[in-house]
N, C-alpha and C positions, 0 to 999 in steps of 0.2 A: 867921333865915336863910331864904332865899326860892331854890327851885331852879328854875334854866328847862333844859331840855332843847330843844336846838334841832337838830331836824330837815331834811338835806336830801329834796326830795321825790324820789318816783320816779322811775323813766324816763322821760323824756320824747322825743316827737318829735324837738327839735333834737340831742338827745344821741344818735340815730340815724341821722337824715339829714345829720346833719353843717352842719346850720346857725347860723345866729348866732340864737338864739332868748333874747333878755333879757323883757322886758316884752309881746313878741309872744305869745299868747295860746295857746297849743298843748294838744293832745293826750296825753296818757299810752300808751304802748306796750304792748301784748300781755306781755311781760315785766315791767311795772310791776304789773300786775293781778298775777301770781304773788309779784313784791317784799313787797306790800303783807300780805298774815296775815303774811308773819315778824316782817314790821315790830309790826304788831298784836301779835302773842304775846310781845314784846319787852316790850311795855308794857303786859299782860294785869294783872299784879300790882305795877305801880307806881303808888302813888298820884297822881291828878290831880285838881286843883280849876278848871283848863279847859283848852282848846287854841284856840289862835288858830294861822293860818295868812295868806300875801299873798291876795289877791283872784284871783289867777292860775288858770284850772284844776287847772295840774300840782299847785300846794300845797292847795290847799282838799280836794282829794279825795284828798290820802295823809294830809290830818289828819283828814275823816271815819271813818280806819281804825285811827287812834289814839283816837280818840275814842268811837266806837261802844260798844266794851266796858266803857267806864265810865258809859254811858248820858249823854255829855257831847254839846254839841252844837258846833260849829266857831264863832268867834268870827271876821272878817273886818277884817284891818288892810291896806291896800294900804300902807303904809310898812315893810311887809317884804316887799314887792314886791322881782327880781332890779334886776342894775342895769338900766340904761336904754342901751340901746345905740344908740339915736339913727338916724342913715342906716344902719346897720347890718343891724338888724330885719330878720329872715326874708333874710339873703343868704346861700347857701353860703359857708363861711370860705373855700375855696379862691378865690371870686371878689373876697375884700377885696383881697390885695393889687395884683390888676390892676386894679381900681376906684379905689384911695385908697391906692396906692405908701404914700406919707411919709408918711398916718395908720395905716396899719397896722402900717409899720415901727415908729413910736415905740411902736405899740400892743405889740406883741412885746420889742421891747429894756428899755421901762421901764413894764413894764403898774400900776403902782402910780401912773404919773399921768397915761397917756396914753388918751385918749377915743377913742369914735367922732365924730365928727360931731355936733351936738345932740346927744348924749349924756351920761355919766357915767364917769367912772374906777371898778376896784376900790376905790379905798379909802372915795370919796364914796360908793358902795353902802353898803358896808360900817358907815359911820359914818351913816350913814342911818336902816340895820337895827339897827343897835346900840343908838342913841336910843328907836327904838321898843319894843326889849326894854327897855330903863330902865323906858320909861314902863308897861310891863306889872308889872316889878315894883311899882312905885310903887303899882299897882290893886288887887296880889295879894299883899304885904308877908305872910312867914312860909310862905306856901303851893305846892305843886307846880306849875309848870304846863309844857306843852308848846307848843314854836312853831314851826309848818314854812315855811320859806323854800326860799333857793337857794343854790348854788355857790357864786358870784362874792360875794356879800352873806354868805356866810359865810364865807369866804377872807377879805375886808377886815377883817371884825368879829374874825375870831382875830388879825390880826395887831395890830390895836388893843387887845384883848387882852392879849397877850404882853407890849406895852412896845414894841414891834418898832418900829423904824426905817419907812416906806413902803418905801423901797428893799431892806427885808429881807422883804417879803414871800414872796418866794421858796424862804423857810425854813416857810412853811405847804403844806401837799399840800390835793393836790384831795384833798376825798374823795367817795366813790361814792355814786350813787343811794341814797337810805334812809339815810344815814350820823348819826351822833348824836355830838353836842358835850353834854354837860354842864358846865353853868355854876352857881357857887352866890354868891348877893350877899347882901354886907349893908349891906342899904342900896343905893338903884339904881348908885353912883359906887366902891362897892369889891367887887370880887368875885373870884374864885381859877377857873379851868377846870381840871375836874377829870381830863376828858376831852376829844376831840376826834376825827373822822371816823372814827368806831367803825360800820361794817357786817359785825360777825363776828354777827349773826343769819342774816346771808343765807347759802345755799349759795353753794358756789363757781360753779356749773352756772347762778345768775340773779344772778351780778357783771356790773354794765354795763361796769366798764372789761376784766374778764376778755372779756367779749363782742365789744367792740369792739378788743382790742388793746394796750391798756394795759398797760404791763411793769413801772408800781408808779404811784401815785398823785400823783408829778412829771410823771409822761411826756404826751408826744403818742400819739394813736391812729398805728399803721404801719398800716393800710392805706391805699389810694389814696382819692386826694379830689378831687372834681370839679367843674368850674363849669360854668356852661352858656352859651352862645352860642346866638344866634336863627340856624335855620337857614333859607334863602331859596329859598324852590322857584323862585323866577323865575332863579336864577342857576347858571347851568350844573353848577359842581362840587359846590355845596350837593344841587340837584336830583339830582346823580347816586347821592351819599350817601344822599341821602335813601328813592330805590330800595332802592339795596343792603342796606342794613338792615333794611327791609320786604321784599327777597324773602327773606332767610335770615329774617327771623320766620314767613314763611307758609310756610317749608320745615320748620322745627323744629314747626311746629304742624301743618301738613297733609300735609306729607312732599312737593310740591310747590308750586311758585310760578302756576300754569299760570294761574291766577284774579284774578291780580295784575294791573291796569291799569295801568301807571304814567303814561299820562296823567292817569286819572282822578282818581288818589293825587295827583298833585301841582295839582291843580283843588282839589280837598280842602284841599288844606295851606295854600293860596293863604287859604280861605275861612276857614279857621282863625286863619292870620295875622292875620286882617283883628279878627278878635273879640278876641285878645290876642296882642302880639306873640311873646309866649313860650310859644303852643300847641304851636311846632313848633320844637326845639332838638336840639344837641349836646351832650352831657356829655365831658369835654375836662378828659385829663389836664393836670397843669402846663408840659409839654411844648407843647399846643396841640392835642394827635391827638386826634381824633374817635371814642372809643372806646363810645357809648350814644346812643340816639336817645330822645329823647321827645317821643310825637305824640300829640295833643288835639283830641280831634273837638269842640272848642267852639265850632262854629256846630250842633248838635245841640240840638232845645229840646222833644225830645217829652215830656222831664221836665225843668219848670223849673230844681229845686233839685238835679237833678244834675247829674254832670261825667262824658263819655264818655270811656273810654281809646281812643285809638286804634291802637296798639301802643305797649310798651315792647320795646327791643332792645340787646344787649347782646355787643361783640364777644368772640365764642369766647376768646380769649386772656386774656379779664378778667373772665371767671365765677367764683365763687366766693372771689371779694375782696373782698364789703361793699360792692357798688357798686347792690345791688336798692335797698338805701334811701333811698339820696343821689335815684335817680331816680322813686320812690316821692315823696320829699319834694317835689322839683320840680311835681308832679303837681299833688300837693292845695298846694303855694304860690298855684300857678295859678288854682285853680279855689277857692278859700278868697277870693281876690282878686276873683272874678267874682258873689260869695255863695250858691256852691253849697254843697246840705249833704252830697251823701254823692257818692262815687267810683263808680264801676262798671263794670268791663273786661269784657268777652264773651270767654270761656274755650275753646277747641277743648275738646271732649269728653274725645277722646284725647291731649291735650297734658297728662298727668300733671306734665312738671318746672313748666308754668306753674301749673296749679292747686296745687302742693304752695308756691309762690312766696306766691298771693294768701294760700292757710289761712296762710304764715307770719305775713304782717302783717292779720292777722286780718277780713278779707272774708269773707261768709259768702252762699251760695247764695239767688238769690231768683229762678228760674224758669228758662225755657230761651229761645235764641233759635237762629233759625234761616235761614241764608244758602246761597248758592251752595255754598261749603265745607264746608254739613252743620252739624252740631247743635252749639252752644256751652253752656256754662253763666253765667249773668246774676251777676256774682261783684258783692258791694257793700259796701262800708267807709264810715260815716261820720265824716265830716271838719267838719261844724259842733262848734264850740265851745259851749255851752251856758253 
């Protein structure tokens, strides 16, 4: 009997930001770092003879966490890679279906075999990852081992599993960051799941879907989702927008606008435009309303491998809705895109709700700077992939 234990990885950036992150190469979340000892102390006293993981960030470094205390070292399969989401890759979900109407749709009504674009189905993931676990039993015949993947690659794989129809996929739940499937084979072609999206190690207090909204492990996230549109300083109502948002940012941050040029601002954003079109946007309920601004000082090159913030903004009426991340993610898409390695917003002193904002998504002080409005803090998160 040969046992595989298959691991979703931790938190990841797209399960944050809200974007479509399959094969796209992402980050781990300030919450995945906490995820990751329970996960360990989970499997503190269970035997292992290795751990393999996809090639991906998110999985290789929650299997070094399973791994570490058995003095094992990470074993690297990219055929347990998520699926492949094709043109998909790094878009806010809210912008599929105005992107790709009819592929989104089939992708929602019968996601068991409707693709992105060059991409993959759930179940092709699924029967992919699954093959691959075969082949790992086949190397490790009698012995434990651990395998961390993804979501969608393990959605397809339980319902192959089960016996399950494709179109009953439906009958498999997502389950959470860190979650664990027990599977036991005899032989790589017959095997019984013992278990399946087990995350009772975690507290309730670091559940990503508790976190994000999630009201059982079928559901959709409730809160708001946003896409973004390029906004055009050259065009009257864009350009007006584009003010107004930057003077209520310099008012919450310096308690007046008085320092605010709006010509200059929109000379900037012009020059922004020019470096990527998507320095300077709208975050934009399904509605179409202009509820977030994100601007990108990305014709700034005093530091190559960074990316300047140039304000994030956020209309009053839609704070405290989950909407920091979505425009956080847009951010580092941007500048991830342009191959900067780390973020860096310039902080008002006195603007406690923004610095309580950057320590969320874990930015951390590296010196001071100083303008017309007085003394900021040099706030910086890295965003290379390693």
């Amino acid at each position: 009997m040969t046992t595989v234990y298959i691991i979703r990885h931790a938190e990841a950036e797209g399960n944050v930001y809200r974007r479509c992150h399959g094969q796209y190469d992402s980050l781990l979340t300030p919450r995945a770092y906490e995820q990751l000892p329970y996960l360990a102390k989970r499997f503190e006293n269970v035997p292992l003879s290795a751990v393999y993981a996809s090639d991906l960030f998110r999985a290789r470094t929650t299997a070094k966490a399973v791994a570490q205390p058995h003095g094992l070292g990470v074993e690297i399969r990219p055929v347990l890679r998520e699926i492949d989401m094709g043109d998909w890759e790094d878009i806010p979900w809210a912008e599929l279906p105005r992107l790709w109407p009819e592929e989104f749709a089939r992708w929602r009504a019968r996601p068991w075999d409707g693709a992105p674009p060059h991409g993959e189905s759930v179940m092709q993931a699924g029967r992919r990852m699954l093959d691959g676990v075969r082949d790992l039993v086949r190397a490790n015949e009698g012995a434990s081992i651990a395998v961390v993947t993804h979501g969608s690659a393990i959605r397809g794989a339980l319902t192959i599993a089960h016996g399950l129809a494709p179109e009953q996929m439906g009958e498999i739940g997502w389950g959470d960051n860190t979650c664990v499937a027990k599977f036991e084979f005899d032989g790589p072609d017959k095997f019984t799941v013992v278990y399946e999206n087990d995350a009772s190690h975690l507290p309730q207090q670091l559940s990503t879907f508790a976190a994000i909204g999630w009201t059982d492990n079928k559901g959709v996230p409730n809160t708001p989702q946003l896409w973004f549109r390029r906004a055009d300083p050259l065009e009257a109502g864009d350009a007006e927008k584009i003010v107004a948002f930057m003077r209520e940012l310099h008012r919450n941050a310096y308690g007046t606008d008085q320092n605010l040029d709006p010509d200059a601002l929109l000379r900037d954003a012009g020059r922004a435009q020019r470096m990527s079109p998507r320095s300077v946007c709208f975050g934009c309920l399904e509605s179409g309303e202009e509820v977030a601004l994100v601007y990108l000082k990305s014709f700034w090159t005093d530091a190559p491998d960074v990316g300047l913030v140039g304000g994030f903004c956020i209309a009053e009426a839609y704070r405290g809705h989950g909407l920091g991340g979505q425009i956080l993610g847009q951010a580092i898409s941007v500048y991830r895109a342009l191959g900067k390695r780390y973020l860096c917003a310039r902080v008002a002193s006195g603007n406690a709700r923004a610095q309580g904002f950057y320590h969320k998504f874990a930015f951390e002080q590296r010196g001071e700077y100083r303008d017309e409005n007085g003394l900021h803090y040099c706030m910086y998160k890295k965003i290379g992939v390693d």
